[in-house]
N, C-alpha and C positions, 0 to 999 in steps of 0.2 A: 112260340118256340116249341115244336110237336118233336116228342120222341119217337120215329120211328126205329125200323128192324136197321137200317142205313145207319141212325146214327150212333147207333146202340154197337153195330160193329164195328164205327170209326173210333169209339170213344175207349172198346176193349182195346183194338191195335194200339191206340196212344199211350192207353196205361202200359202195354208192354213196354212203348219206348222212351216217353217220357211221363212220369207216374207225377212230376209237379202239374204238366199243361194237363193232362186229364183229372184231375184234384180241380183245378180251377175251373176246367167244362163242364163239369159232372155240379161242382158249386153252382155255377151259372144258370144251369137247366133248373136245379131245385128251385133258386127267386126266381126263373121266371113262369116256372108252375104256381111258385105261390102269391105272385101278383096276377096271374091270371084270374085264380082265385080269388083274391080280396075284390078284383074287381069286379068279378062277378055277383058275389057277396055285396057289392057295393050296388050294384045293378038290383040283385033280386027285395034288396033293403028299401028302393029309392033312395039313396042315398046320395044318388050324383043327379039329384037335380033332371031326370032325365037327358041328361047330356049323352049315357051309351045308349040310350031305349031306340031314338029317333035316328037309327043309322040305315033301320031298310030293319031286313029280313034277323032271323035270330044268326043264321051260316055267320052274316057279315057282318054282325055285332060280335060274331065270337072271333072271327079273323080280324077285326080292329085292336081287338082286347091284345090277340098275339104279337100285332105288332107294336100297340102301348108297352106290350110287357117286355118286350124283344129291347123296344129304345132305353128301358126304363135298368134291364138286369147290368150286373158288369160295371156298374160305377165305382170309381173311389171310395171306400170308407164304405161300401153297401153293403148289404145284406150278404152276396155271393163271397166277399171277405172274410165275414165273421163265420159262412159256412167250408170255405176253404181250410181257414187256421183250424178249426174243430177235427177237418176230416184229414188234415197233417197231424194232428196231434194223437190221435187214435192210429192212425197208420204206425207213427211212430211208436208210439209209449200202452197203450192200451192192449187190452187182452193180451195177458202174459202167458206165454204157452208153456214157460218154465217156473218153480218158485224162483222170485226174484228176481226176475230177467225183465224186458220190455222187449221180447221178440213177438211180434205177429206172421201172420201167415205170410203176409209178404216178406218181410224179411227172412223168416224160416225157410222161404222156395231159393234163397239167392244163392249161387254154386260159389263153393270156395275152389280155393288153388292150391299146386305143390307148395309154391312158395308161402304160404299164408298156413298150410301146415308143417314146414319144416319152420318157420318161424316158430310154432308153438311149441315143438319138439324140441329144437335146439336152446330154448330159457324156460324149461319145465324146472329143469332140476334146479337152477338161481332162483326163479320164483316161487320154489316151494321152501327154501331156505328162508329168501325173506319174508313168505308168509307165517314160519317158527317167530321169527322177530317183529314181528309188527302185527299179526293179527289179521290181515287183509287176504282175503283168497287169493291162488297164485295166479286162476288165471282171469282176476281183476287186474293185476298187476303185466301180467302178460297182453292182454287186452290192451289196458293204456302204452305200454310199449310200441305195438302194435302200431297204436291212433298214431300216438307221437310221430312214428320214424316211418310213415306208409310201409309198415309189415318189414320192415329193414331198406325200403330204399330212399328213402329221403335220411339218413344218420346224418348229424351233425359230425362235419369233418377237421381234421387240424388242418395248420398250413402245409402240410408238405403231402394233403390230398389221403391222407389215413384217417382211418375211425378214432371219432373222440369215443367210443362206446358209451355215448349219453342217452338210453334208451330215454330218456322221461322228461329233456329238455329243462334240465332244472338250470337255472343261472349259476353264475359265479360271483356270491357277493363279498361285501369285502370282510366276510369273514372266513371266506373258500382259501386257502390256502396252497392247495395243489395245480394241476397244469390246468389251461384255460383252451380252449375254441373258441374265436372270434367269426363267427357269422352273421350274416343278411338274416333276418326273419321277419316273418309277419307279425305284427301288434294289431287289435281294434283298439282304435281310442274313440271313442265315442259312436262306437257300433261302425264305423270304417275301419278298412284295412289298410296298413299302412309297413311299408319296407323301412326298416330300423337295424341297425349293427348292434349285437349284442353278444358277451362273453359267458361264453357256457362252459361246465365242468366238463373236466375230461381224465378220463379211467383206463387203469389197463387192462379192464376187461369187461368185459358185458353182464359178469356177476357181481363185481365191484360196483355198478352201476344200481344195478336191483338193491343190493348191502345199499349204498348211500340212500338209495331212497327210500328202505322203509326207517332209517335212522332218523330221517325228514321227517317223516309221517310219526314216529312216534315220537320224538322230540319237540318237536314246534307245538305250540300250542295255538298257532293258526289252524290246525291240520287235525287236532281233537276230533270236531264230528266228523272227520271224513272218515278216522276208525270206527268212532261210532257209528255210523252207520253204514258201514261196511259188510252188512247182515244181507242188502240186496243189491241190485244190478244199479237199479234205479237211484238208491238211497246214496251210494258210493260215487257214481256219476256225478248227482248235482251237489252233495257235498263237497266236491272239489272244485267245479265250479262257484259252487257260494262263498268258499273260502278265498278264491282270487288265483286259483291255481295256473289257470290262463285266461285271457281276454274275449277270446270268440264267446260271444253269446251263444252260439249254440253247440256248445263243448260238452255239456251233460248229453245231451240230446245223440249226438256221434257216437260219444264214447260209448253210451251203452248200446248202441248196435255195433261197435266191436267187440265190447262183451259178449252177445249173443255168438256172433261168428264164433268165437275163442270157445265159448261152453261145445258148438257142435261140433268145431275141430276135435274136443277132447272125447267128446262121447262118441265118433267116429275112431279114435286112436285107439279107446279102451278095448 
């Protein structure tokens, strides 16, 4: 598998459009350089028994090797896996270009929207209320609104088609005593997704909503470290997922790339 100028331009345009499938080529290309290698290494060692030496010329022992290495890259469980999840995880979380953030260059170049800035503008001032009460940055707290309700358009609604103004999806248990929304939602149970009906709080207002939830946060004593470590992007993230805040496994991982967007919304505002 030869990288030339060809595939080196195919692999840029992919990352423009799809940055998983190019993660996963770019994986693939690294094993199968570095079984080209071991096999070579394997070759200059005797190591294989002569089994590459007697193929003819060195050209067509080293074009054998490409195509051994070519059948060999891309399997289950293989090596290009283990280099895939490494180079998703540094895309995602690594080199923090802010204290406390997990924005990379990638993320940093991504455009935001009106709408994704009038969202931060219009719960600046409930989010800085309940950052007085609870501790938590407001726009951690604006961020997870954000995740929750896609930037305001997915809101959990009542029945007669109005805002439950439930920015943060919190349920209604049976200790909730106020009006309720009954929707469809996604659950993972067991790392699958799954459509389930469940009863969520419902507020009459969008600042009511922030109020109840840092009353959550600092009440519950589930929700403990997720004040504590509310110091960074990342620490505040998987604190809420480790606490069970939602189901999706990769709920930390998201949320703090809405973080990020929320922090350059605000540094663009200021």
């Amino acid at each position: 598998m030869s990288i030339d100028v060809r595939s080196l331009q195919a692999l840029k345009y992919t990352a423009g459009t799809d940055p998983k499938a190019a993660i996963k080529e770019t994986a693939k290309q690294f094993e199968a350089l570095f079984m080209q290698q071991l096999m070579k290494s394997m070759r200059d060692a005797n190591l294989a028994g002569g089994m590459l030496d007697n193929e003819g010329s060195k050209l067509g022992t080293e074009m054998l090797d490409t195509q051994f290495a070519t059948k060999m890259t891309g399997l289950p469980g293989g090596l290009s896996d283990i280099i895939a999840r490494q180079l998703e995880r540094q895309m995602s979380g690594a080199q923090p270009a802010i204290p406390g953030s997990t924005e990379t260059s990638a993320s940093s170049s991504r455009k935001t929207t009106p709408d994704q800035a009038g969202f931060v503008s219009r719960h600046s001032d409930a989010a800085r209320a309940a950052e007085a009460a609870s501790g938590i940055p407001a726009a951690f707290m604006i961020a997870q609104a954000a995740h929750e309700t896609g930037w305001g358009r997915r809101e959990i609604r009542n029945a007669d088609g109005s805002s439950s103004n439930n920015l943060f999806g919190i349920k209604a248990g049976a200790s909730w005593k106020g009006p309720v929304a009954e929707v469809t939602t996604t659950e993972y149970v067991n790392g699958e997704a799954r459509k389930v009906t469940a009863k969520f709080r419902a507020y009459a207002s969008a600042a009511e909503s922030f109020a109840d939830y840092a009353k959550l946060m600092t009440t519950s004593p589930r929700y403990t470290g997720v004040v504590a470590n509310a110091s960074s992007a990342q620490g505040f993230a998987q604190g809420l997922q480790n606490a069970g805040y939602a189901t999706d496994p990769a709920y930390a991982d998201k949320l703090a790339r809405t973080i990020n967007t929320t922090l350059r919304l605000q540094r663009a505002m200021s």
